[in-house]
C-alpha positions in Angstrom: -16.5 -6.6 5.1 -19.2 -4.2 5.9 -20.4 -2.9 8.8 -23.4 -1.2 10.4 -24.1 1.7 11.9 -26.0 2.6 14.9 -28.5 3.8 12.9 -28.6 0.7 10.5 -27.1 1.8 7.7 -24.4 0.5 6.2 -20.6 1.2 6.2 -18.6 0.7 2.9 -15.1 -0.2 3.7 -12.6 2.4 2.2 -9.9 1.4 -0.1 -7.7 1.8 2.8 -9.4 -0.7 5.1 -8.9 -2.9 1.7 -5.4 -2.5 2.3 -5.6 -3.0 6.3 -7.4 -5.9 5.5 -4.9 -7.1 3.2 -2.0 -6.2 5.4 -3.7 -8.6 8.4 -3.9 -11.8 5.6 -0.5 -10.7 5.0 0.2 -11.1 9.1 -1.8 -14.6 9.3 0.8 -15.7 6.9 3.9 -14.8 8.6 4.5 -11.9 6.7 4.7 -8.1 7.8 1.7 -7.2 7.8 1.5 -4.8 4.6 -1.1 -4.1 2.5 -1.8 -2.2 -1.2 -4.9 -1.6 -3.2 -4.8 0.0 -7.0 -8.3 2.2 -7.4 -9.0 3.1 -11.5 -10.4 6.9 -12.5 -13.6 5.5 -11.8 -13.0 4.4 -8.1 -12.8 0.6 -8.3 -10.2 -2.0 -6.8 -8.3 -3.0 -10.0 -5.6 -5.0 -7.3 -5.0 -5.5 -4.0 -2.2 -7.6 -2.6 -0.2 -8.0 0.8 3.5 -8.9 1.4 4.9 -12.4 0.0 8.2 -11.8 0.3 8.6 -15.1 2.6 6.3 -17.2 0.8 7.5 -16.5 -2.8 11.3 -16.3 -1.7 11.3 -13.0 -3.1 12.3 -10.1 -1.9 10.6 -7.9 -4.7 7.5 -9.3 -3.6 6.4 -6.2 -1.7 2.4 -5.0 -1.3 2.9 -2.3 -3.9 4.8 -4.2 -6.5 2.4 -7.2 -6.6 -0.6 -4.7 -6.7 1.4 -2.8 -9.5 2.0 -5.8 -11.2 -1.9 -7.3 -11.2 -2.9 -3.5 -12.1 -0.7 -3.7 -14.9 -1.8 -7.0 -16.2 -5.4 -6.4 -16.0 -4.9 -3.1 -17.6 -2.5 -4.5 -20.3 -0.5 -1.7 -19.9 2.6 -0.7 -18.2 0.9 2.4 -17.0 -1.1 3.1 -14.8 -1.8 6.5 -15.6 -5.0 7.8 -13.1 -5.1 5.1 -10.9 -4.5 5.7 -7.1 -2.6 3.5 -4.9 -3.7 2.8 -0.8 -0.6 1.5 1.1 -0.7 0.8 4.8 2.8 2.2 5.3 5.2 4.4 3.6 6.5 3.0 0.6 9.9 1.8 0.8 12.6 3.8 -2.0 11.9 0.3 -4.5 8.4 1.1 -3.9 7.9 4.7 -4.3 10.0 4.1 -7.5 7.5 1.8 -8.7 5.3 4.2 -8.2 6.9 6.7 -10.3 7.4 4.3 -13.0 4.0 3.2 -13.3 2.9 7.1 -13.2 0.1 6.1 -10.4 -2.0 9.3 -9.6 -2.1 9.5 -6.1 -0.4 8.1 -3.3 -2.6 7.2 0.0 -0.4 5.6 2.8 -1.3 5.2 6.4 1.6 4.8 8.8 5.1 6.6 8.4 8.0 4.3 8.4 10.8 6.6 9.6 13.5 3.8 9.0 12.5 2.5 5.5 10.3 5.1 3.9 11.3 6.5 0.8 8.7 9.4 0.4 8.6 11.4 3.8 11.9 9.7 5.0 15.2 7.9 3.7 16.0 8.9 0.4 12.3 10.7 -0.4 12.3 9.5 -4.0 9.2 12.3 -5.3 12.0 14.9 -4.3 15.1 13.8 -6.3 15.6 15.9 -9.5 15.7 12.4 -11.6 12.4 11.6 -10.6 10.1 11.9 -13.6 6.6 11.5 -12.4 5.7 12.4 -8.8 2.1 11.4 -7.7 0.1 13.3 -5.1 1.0 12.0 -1.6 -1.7 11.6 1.5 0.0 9.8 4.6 -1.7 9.9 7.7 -4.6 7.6 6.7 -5.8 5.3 9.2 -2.4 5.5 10.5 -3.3 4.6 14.3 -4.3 0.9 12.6 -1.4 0.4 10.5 0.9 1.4 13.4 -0.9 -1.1 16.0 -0.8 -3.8 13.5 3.2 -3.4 12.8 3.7 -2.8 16.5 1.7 -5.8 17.5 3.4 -8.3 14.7 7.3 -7.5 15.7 6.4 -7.4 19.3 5.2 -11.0 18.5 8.6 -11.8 16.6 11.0 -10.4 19.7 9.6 -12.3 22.2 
């Protein structure tokens, strides 16, 4: 997954082209395309998962949850206490609860979702006086991508 540059040297992916990528396997299997990757202190990929909502009949079985839930099994903790999370759109309120739960550092998403976001829209869970634990939140990142890729998948799905 890495690239060149013009002048030959070589592009390291970022954790949120992890997640991208993760969100397009999600979209090969018929699910919307959403991706999550869980960085330790030490800046490396602990999890990374994509939607499997349809395939495991589940509708817990968001991005963020399954990466939260291979974090915390590799960790053996419930914790995960300065890890970041990467999350190609807004988490959803279940989501960004998780989040809080699992006291995750920092909070990287991509692409707004102004009708099921549960940080910057919807309920915004970080901002509710019985939220215990609110990470540090950067949207905006790589946005453009994320947005295409949803845009392009329920095009797909109306037509």
């Amino acid at each position: 997954m890495t690239e060149s540059a013009p002048d030959g040297k070589i592009i390291q992916p970022t954790f949120m082209d992890l997640a991208l990528a993760e969100a397009e396997a999600a979209a090969a299997r018929g699910e919307v395309p959403i991706g999550a990757v869980i960085v330790d202190g030490a800046g490396a990929v602990i999890a990374a998962a994509g939607n499997r909502t349809i395939e495991l009949r589940d509708p817990t079985a968001h991005a963020e949850l399954l990466a939260i839930r291979e974090a915390c099994a590799k960790l053996g903790s419930e914790r995960l206490t300065g890890c970041d999370i990467h999350v190609t759109l807004e988490p959803c309120p279940m989501c960004a609860t998780a989040i809080s739960f699992a006291r995750i550092r920092r909070l990287y998403f991509a692409a707004s979702d102004e009708k099921g976001g549960g940080v910057e829209h919807g309920p915004r869970i970080f901002a509710q006086p019985t939220c215990h634990h609110v990470p540090e939140i950067y949207g905006g990142i790589g946005e453009r991508r994320a947005a295409e890729m949803l845009r392009g998948f329920f095009a797909l799905r109306r037509n």
